[in-house]
C-alpha positions in Angstrom: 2.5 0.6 3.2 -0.5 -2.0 3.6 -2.9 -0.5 0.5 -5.0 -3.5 1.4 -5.6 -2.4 4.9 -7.0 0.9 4.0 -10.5 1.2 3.8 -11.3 1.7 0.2 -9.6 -1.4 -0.3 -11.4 -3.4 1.7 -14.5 -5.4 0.7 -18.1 -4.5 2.2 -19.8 -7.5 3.6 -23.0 -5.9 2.5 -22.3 -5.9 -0.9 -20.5 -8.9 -1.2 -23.8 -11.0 -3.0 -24.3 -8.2 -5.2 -24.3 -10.5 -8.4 -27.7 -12.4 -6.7 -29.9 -9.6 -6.1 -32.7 -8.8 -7.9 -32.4 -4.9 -9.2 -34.2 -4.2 -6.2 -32.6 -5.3 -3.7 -29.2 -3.8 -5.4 -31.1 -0.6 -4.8 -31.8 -1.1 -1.8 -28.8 -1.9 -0.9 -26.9 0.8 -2.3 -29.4 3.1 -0.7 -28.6 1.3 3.0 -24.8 2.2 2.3 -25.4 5.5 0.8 -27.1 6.5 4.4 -24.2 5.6 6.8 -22.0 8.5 4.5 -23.4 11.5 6.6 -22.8 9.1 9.6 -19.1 9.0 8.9 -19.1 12.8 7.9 -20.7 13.6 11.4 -17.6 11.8 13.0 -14.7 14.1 11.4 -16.6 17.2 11.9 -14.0 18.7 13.9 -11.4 17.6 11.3 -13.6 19.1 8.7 -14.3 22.4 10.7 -10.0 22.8 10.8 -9.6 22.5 7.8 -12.4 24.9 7.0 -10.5 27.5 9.4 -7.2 26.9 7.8 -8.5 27.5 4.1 -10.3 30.9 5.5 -7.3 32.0 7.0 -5.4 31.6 3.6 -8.3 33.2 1.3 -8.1 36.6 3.5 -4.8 36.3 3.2 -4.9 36.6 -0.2 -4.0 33.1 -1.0 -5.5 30.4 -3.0 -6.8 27.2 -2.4 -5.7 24.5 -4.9 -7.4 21.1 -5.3 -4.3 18.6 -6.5 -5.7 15.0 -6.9 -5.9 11.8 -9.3 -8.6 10.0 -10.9 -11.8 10.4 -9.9 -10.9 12.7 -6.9 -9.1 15.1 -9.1 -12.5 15.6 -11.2 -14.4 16.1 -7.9 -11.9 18.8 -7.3 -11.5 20.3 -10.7 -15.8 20.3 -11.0 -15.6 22.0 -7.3 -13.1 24.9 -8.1 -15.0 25.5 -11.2 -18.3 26.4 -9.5 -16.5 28.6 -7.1 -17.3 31.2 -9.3 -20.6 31.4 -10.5 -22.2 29.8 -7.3 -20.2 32.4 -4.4 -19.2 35.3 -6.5 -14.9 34.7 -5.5 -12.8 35.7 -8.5 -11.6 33.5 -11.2 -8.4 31.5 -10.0 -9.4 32.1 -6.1 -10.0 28.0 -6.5 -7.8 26.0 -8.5 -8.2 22.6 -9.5 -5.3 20.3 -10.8 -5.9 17.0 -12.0 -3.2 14.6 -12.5 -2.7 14.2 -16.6 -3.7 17.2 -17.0 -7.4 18.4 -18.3 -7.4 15.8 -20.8 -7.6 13.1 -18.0 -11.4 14.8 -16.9 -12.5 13.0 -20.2 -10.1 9.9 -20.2 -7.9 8.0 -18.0 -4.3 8.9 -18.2 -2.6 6.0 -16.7 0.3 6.7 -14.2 0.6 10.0 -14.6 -0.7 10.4 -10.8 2.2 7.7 -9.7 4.7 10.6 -11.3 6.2 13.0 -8.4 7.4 15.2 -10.9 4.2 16.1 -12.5 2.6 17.0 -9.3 5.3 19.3 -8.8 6.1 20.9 -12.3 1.4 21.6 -12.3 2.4 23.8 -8.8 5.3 25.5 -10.6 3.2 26.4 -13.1 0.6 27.9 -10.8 3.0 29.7 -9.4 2.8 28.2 -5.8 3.3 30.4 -2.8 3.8 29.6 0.9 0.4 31.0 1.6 -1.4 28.8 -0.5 -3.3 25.9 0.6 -2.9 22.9 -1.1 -5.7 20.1 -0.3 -4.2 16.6 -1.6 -6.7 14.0 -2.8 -4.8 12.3 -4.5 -5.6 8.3 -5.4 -2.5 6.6 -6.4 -2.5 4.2 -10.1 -0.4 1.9 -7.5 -3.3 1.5 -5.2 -5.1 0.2 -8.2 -2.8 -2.3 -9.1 -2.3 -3.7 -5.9 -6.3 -4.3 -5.6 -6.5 -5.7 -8.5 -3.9 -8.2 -7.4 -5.6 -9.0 -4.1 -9.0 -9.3 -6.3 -7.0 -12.2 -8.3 -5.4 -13.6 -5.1 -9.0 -14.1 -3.7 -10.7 -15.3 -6.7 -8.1 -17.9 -7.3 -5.9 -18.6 -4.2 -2.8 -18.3 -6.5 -0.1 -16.5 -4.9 0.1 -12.9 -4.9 3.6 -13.3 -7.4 1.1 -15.9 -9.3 -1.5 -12.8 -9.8 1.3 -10.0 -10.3 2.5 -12.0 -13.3 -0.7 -12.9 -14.9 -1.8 -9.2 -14.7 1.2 -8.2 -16.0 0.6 -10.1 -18.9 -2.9 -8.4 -19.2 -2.1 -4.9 -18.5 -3.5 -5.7 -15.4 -7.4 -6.5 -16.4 -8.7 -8.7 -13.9 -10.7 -10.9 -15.5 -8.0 -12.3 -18.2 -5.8 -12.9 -15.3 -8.2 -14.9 -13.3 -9.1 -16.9 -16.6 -5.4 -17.4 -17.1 -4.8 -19.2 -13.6 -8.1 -21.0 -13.0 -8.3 -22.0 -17.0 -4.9 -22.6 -17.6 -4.9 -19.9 -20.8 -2.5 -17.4 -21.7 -3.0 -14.2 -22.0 -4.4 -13.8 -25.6 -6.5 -16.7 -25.2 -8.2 -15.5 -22.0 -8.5 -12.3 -23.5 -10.4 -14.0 -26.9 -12.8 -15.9 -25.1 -13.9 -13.0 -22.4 -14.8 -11.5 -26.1 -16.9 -14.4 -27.0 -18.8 -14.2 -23.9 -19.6 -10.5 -24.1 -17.2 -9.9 -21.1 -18.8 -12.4 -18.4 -16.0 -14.2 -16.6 -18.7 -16.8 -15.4 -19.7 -17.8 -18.7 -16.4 -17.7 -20.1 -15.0 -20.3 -17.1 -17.5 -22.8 -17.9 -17.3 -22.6 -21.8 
């Protein structure tokens, strides 16, 4: 699979000079973006409405609706099944929310525990899962993150992607060590010391 080709991979040309705005014009840009999201809403509508139909049919049926996902998706889910409640009157465990790591990963990242099969499956067991349930999968893999990070590297360096896969590897895949590493010429540790010197700024830290 292409992870780069999707769209959430993808850079926005919009965005792409965000490091010379003024605070602004970052506002104003983000508020530019932020209005083409009902636009893409209003194009899946009849996806949406489906899906809508399918997760009524389940609920009358005495079913549940479970929110499995990763990340930040598995919060938005966990946050939406918990409101369930109080804000529609449906009973307690009507909506379920499973986040990948567990409820300790609402607070803090729990790092590849959403690239483990068997988790997903062993949270269902636990729930009990039925045939009539519906599941909806949100799920945002730690290997999508890798590979971005990789192709972030690639194009802020023009090293080779096995160039970029081994200097990340060597940083626990940070970007900005790795891209000091190959334009700098610095191992790991030494990238990694003088990001710390320059509060975190790869710029300043290149030209040091």
């Amino acid at each position: 699979m292409n992870l780069g080709a999707l769209v959430s991979e993808t850079r926005n040309p919009a965005t792409m000079g965000l490091d010379e705005m003024s605070t602004l014009e970052m506002i104003r840009c983000f508020n530019q973006e932020d209005r083409k999201v009902p636009e893409a809403v209003e194009k899946v509508l009849p996806e949406i409405a489906q899906a809508v139909d399918l997760a009524v049919v389940a609920l009358k049926a005495g079913a549940r609706l479970i929110y499995l996902g990763a990340g930040t998706s598995g919060r938005i889910g966990v946050l939406d099944a918990s409101e369930c409640p109080p804000t529609f009157g449906v009973p307690y465990g009507m909506v379920v929310g499973l986040i990948a790591g567990s409820y300790v990963a609402l607070l803090k990242a729990v790092e590849g525990a959403e690239d483990d099969v068997s988790l997903g499956v062993s949270d269902l067991q636990a729930l009990n899962l039925t045939a009539s349930d519906m599941v909806v999968d949100v799920k945002a893999t730690n290997i999508k993150l890798v590979d971005r990070a990789c192709r972030i590297v690639v194009e802020a360096t023009g090293a080779q992607p096995s160039q970029a896969e081994a200097a990340l590897a060597q940083t626990d895949f940070e970007v900005k060590p790795a891209i000091l590493m190959i334009l700098a010429g610095l191992s790991a540790v030494e990238a990694v010391q003088r990001l710390q010197r320059h509060g975190g700024y790869l710029r300043a830290a290149l030209t040091c």
